[in-house]
C-alpha positions as CSV (number, residue, x, y, z in Angstrom):
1,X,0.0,0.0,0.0
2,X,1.6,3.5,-1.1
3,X,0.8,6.5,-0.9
4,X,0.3,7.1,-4.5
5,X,-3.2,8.6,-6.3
6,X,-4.3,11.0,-3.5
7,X,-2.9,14.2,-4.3
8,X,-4.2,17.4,-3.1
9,X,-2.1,21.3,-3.2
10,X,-0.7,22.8,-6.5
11,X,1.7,21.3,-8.7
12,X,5.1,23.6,-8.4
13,X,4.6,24.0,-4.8
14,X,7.7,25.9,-3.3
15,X,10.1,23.7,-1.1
16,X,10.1,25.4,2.2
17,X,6.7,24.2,4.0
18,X,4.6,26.7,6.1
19,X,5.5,27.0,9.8
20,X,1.7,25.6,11.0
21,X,2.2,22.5,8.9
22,X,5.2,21.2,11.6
23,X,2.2,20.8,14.5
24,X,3.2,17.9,16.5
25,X,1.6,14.6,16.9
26,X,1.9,11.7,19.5
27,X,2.2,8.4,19.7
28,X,-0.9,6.0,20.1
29,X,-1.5,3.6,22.9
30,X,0.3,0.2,22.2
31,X,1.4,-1.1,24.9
32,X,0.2,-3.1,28.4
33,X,0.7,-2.3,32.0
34,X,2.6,-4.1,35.0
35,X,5.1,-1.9,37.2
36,X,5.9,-1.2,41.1
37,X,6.5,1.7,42.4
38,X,7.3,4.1,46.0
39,X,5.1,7.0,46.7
40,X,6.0,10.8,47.4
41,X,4.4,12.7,50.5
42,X,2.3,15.7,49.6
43,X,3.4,17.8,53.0
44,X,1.5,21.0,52.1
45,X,-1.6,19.7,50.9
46,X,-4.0,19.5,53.4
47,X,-2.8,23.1,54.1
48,X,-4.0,24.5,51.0
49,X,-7.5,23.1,50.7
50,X,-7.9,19.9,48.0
51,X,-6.9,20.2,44.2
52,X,-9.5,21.7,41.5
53,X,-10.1,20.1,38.6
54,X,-8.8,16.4,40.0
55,X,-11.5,14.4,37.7
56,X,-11.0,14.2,34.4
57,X,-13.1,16.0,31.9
58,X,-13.2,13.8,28.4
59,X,-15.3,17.3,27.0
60,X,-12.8,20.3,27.2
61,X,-9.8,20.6,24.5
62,X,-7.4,21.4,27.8
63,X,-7.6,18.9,30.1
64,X,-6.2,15.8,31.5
65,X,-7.5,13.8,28.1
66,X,-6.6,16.8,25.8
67,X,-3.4,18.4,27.6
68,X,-0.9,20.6,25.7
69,X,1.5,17.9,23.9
70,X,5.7,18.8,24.3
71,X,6.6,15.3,22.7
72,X,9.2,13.2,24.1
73,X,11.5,14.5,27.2
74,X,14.9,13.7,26.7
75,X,16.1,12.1,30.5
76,X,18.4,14.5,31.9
77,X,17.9,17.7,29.7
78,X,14.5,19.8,31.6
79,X,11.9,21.3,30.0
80,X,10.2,24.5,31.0
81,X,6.3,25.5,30.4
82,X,3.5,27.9,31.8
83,X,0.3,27.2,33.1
84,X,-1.7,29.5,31.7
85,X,-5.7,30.0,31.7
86,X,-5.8,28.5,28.1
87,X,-2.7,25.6,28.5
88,X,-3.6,24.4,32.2
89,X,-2.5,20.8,31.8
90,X,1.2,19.9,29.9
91,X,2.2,16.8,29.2
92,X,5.5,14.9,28.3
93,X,6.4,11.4,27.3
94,X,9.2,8.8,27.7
95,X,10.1,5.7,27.2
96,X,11.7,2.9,28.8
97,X,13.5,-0.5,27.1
98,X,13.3,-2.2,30.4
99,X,13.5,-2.4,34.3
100,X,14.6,1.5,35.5
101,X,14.0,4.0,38.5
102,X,12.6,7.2,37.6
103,X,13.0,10.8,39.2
104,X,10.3,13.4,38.4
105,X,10.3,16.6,40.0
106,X,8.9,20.2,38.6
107,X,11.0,23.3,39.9
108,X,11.5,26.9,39.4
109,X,11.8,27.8,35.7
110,X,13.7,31.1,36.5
111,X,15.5,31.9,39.2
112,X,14.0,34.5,41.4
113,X,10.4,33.7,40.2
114,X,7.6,32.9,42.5
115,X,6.7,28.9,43.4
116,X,4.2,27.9,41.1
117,X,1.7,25.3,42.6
118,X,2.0,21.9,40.5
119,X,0.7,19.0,41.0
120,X,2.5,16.1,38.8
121,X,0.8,12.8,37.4
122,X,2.3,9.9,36.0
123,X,0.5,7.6,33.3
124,X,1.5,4.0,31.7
125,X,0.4,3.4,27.7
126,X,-2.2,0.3,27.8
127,X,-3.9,-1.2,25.4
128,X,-6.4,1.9,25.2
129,X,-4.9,4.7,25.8
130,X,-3.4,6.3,29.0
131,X,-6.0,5.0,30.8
132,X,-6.0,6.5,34.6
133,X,-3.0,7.4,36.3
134,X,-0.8,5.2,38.0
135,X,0.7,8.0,40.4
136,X,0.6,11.5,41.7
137,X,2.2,14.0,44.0
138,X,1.4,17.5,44.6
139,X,3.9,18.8,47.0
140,X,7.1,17.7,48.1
141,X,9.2,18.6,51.3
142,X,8.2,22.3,52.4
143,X,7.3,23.4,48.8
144,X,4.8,23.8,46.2
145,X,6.5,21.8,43.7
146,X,6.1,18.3,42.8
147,X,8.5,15.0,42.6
148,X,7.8,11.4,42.0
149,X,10.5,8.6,42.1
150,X,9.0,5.5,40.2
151,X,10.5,2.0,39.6
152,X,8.9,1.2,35.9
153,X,9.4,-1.3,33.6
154,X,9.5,-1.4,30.0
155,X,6.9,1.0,28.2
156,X,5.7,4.5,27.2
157,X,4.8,7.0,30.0
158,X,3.0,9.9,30.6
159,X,4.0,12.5,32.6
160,X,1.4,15.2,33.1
161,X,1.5,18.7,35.0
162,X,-1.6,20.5,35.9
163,X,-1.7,23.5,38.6
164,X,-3.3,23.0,42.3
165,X,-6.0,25.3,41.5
166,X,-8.2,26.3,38.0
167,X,-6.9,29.4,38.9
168,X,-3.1,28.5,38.8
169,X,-0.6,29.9,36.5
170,X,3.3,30.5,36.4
171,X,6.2,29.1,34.7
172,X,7.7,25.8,35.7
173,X,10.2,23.6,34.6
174,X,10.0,19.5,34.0
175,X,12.8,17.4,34.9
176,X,13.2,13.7,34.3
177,X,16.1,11.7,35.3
178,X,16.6,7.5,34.6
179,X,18.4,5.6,36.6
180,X,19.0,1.6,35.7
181,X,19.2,-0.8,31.8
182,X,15.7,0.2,30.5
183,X,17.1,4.0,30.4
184,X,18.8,3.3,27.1
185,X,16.8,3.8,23.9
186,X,15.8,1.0,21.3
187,X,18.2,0.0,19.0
188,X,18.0,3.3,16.2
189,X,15.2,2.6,13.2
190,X,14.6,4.3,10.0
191,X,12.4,7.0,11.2
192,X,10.0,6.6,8.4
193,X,9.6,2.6,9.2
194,X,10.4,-0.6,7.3
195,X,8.0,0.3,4.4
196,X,6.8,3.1,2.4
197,X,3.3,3.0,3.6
198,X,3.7,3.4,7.1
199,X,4.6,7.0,7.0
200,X,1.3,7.8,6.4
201,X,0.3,6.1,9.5
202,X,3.5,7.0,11.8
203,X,2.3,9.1,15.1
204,X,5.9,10.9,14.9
205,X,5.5,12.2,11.0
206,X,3.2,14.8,9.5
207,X,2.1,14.4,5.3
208,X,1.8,18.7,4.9
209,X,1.3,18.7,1.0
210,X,1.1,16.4,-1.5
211,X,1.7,16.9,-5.6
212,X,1.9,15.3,-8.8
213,X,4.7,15.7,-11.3
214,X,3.4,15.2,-14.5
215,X,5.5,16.2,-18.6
216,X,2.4,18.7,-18.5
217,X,3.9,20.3,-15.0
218,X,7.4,19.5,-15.1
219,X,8.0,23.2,-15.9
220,X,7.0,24.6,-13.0
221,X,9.4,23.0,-10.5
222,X,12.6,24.3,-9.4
223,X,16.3,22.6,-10.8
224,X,16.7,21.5,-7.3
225,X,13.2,19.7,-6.9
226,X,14.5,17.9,-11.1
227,X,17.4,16.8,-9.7
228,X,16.0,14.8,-6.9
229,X,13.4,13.6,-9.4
230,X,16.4,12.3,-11.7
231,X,17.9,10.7,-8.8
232,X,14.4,9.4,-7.3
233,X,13.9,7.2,-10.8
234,X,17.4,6.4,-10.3
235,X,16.6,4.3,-7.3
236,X,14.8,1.8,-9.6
237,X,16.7,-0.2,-12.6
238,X,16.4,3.0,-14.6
239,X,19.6,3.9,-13.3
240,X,20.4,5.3,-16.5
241,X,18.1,8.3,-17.0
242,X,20.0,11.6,-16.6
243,X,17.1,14.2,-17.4
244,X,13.9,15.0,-15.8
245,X,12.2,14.6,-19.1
246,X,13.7,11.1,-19.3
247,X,12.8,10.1,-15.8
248,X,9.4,10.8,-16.1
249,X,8.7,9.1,-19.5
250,X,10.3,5.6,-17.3
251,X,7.7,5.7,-15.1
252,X,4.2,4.1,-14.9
253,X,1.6,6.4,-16.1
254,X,4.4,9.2,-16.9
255,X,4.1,10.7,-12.9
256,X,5.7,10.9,-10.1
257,X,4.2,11.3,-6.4
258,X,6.1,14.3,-4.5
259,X,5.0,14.4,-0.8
260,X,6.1,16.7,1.8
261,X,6.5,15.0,5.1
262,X,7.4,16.7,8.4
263,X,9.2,15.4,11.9
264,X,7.9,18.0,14.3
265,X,9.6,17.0,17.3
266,X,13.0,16.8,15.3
267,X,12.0,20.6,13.4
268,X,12.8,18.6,9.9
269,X,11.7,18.6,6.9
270,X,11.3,15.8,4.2
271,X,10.6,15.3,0.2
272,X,9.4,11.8,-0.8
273,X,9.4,11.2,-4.7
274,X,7.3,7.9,-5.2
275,X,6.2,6.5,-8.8
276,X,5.3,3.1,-9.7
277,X,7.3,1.0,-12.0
278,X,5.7,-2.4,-13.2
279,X,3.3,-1.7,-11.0
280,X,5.9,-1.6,-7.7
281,X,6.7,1.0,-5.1
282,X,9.8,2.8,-5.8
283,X,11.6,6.5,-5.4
284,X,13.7,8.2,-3.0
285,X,13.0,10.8,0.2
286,X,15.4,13.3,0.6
287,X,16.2,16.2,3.7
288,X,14.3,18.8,2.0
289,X,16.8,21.7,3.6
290,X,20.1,20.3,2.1
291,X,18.3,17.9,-0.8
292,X,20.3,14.9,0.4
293,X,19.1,11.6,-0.1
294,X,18.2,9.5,3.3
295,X,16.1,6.7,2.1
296,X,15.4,4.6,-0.9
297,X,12.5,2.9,-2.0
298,X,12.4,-0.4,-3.8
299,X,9.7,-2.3,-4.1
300,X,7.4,-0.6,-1.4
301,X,10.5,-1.0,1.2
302,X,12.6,1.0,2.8
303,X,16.2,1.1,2.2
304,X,19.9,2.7,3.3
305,X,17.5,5.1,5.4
306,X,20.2,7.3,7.5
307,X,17.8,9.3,9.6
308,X,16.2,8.2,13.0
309,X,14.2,10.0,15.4
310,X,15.9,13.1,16.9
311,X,14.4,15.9,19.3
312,X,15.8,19.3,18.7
313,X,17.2,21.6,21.3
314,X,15.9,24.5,19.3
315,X,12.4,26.2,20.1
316,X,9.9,26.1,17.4
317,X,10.3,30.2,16.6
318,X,13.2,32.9,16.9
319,X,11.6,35.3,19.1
320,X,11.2,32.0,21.7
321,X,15.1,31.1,21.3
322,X,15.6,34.3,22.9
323,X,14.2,33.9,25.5
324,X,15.0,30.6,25.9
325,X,16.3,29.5,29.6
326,X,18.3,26.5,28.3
327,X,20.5,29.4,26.4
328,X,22.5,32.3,27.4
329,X,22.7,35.1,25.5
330,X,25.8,36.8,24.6
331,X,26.5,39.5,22.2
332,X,23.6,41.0,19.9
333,X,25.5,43.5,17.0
334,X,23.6,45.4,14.2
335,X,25.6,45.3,11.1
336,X,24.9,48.1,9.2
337,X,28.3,47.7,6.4
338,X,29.7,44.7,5.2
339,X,33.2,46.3,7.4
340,X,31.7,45.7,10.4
341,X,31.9,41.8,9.9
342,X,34.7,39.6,11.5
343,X,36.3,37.2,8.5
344,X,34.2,33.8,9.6
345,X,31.1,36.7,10.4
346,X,31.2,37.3,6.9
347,X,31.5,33.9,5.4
348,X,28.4,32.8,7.6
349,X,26.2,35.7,6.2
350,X,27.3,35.3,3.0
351,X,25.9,31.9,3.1
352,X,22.7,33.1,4.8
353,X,22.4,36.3,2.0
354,X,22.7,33.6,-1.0
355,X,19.9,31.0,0.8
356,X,17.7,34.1,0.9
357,X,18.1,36.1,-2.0
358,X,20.0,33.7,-4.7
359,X,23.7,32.3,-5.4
360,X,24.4,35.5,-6.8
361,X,24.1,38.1,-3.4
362,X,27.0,39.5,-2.1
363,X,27.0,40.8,1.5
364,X,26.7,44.1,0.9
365,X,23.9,43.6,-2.0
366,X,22.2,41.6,1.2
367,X,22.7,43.7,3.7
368,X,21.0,46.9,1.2
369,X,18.2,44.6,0.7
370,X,17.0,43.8,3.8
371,X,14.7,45.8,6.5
372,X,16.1,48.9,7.5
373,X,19.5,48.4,5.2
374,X,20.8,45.9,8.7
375,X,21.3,42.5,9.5
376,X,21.7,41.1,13.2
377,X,24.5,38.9,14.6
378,X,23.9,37.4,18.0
379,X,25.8,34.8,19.7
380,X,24.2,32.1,21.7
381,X,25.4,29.1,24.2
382,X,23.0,25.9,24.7
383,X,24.1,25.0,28.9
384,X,23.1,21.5,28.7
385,X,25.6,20.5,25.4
386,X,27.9,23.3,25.6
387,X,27.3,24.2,21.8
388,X,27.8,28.2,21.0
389,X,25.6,28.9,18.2
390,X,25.7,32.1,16.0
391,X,22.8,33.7,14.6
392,X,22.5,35.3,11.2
393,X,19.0,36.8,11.0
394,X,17.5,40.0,9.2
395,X,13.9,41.1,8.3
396,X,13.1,40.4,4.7
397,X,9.4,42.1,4.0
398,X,8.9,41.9,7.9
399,X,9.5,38.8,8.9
400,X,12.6,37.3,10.3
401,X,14.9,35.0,8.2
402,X,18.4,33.9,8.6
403,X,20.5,31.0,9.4
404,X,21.5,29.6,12.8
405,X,25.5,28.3,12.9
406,X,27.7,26.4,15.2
407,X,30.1,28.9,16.8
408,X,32.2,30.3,14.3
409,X,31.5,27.7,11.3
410,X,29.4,27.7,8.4
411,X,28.0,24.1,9.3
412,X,24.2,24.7,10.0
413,X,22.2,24.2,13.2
414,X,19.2,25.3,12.1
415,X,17.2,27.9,9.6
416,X,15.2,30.6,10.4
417,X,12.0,30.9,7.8
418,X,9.6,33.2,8.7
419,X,10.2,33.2,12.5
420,X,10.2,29.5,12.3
421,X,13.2,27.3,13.0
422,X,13.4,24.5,10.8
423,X,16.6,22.2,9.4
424,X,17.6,21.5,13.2
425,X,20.7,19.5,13.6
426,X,21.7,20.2,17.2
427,X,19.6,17.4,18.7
428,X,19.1,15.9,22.4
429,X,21.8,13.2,22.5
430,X,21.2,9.4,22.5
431,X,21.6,7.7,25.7
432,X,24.6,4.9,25.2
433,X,23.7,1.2,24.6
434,X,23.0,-0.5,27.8
């Protein structure tokens, strides 16, 4: 089963994809229960009157069944939120490959603030669903903060944070720590699966637009979006087809299946070009930021896929990154004259000035053509993976574009579009093999 024949958007669609078509999604429920665990004192509860809101409500969009989704915490790295009167109820998941101990505990985002009153649940994937909860804790020691230390076995968990009261808000941050063999991840996979057809099912992957490449079309694509077509009919025993023309008279029915598929939690962005010859699955998907080719498909499968599930370290939009606790900022520069630029400064927004404007810009052609004749260099540091990141960004029609770059490199940590950051390589680090 492929995902050939249903075809929606207009042919010639542009590469980059539009920042609300990288919502996330979550996994289903797959797997059974069975654990033991220890249970946390709540010291400051009966203090404070009970909890609001302790039932849950099936009906509302935020709730215990319907919280605000962050994806999958990476053990070790925290994550911060805010309970707010429309997001009262976050939620984070894990995983575990076997028998582990697990420390949860919500603190102070940012220094200095005032104690947000959390109360923290834990969940096990069943058969159904999340099902009820399998633990909970709403203060710890002589705070209003939460913690629960769990021994778990293998399986996908929940962990859910709601405030005390309906009334509730303030920042908070998530951290989860693993202690024990089940903490290591599953051996790495193909993060589009075994076989073509399952990315249309995968909870991790997001289909955003779909077109067909037809002789009658062909014109209106970019060189970048032929080549990959060249190569895609490559992948099959037409090996020897070197034009687009050519490539699309070797296929079944003379078209070619371009879908644009998303990894939300890892900020990427893919191109699958799928056709049918004799009547079989084949093509290739490539990183749609730097057109390389991760995965082959022959004969409906999979093949010399090099990608696997990653979580990025960046936030979803510039104006977030900035504000971002898990960074410090360090120097912010507007560059008004190409002079003003350090050598390696220059080389890195040369190579952000030709991704926005064509191969063609010079600096100083980019710099007169953006917002207010400027460009902005700031310097970032990510705590948890000591990476210093520099940021290329300008306002092109106002809206923010640039490029994000490790330290003083041109190799790429991300892409600004729009606010949006997309094309994330600085990921949340595997944990080593048990």
């Amino acid at each position: 089963m492929a995902l050939r024949g249903v075809l929606v958007a207009t042919p010639g669609a542009p590469v980059a994809l539009p920042q609300d078509a990288m919502r996330i999604r979550h996994l289903p429920a797959v797997l059974g229960l069975g654990l033991a665990f220890t249970t946390t004192a709540a010291c400051l509860e009966d203090d404070k009157g009970p909890e609001e809101e302790a039932a849950p409500d099936f009906g509302k969009e935020d709730s215990f069944k319907k919280p605000t989704e962050h994806g999958f915490i990476i053990f070790g790295i925290p994550e911060n939120a805010v309970l707010t009167d429309a997001e009262h109820f976050h939620a984070w998941n894990f995983e575990l490959t076997g028998n582990a101990t697990v420390d949860m505990v919500t603190s102070y985002s940012v220094l200095g603030q005032r104690r947000t009153d959390t109360v923290l649940y834990l969940y096990k994937e069943g058969p159904t669903g999340w099902g009820s909860y399998i633990a909970r804790n709403d203060d710890y020691g002589n705070t209003t903060y939460s913690k629960l230390t769990k021994s778990l076995g293998a399986g996908k968990y929940r962990a859910l944070v709601k405030g005390h009261l309906a009334s509730t808000t303030g920042k908070f941050k998530l951290s989860v720590n693993c202690n024990g063999d089940g903490c290591a991840p599953p051996p790495p996979t193909c993060l589009f699966g075994d076989a073509y057809w399952q990315i249309d099912e995968s909870p991790i992957l997001e289909i955003n637009l779909q077109n067909k490449i037809t002789p009658a079309n062909l014109s209106t694509y970019s060189a970048e979006q032929k080549r990959r077509l060249v190569v895609a009919v490559q992948q099959s025993s037409h090996t020897d087809v070197m034009t687009p023309e050519e490539a699309l008279d070797r296929v079944d029915q003379n078209e070619v299946n371009l879908t644009y598929i998303s990894e939300p939690a890892g900020r990427r962005q893919f191109a699958a070009y799928e056709y049918g010859a004799g009547d079989n699955s084949y093509g290739g998907i490539f990183d749609n930021v730097t057109g390389e080719l991760v995965s082959s498909i022959h004969d409906g499968d999979l093949e010399n896929c090099t990608v696997r599930r990653e979580t990025c370290l960046l936030p979803e939009d510039w104006s977030a990154l900035r504000n971002d606790p898990t960074f410090t900022h360090g120097t912010s520069r507007a560059i008004t004259a190409a002079s003003q630029l350090s050598a390696t400064e220059r080389a890195q927004a040369e190579a952000t000035l030709k991704r926005i404007y064509g191969a063609s810009t010079t600096v100083e052609q980019g710099i007169s053509r953006a917002d207010d004749q400027r460009i902005n260099v700031q310097t970032f540091h990510h705590i948890a993976t000591g990476r210093d990141l520099t940021v290329i960004e300008l306002g092109a029609g106002d809206t923010s574009v640039g490029n994000i770059f490790y330290g003083t490199t041109t190799e790429q940590a991300g892409i600004i579009d729009d606010l949006f950051i997309t094309g994330c390589t600085l990921f949340a680090p595997h944990a080593p093999p048990a």
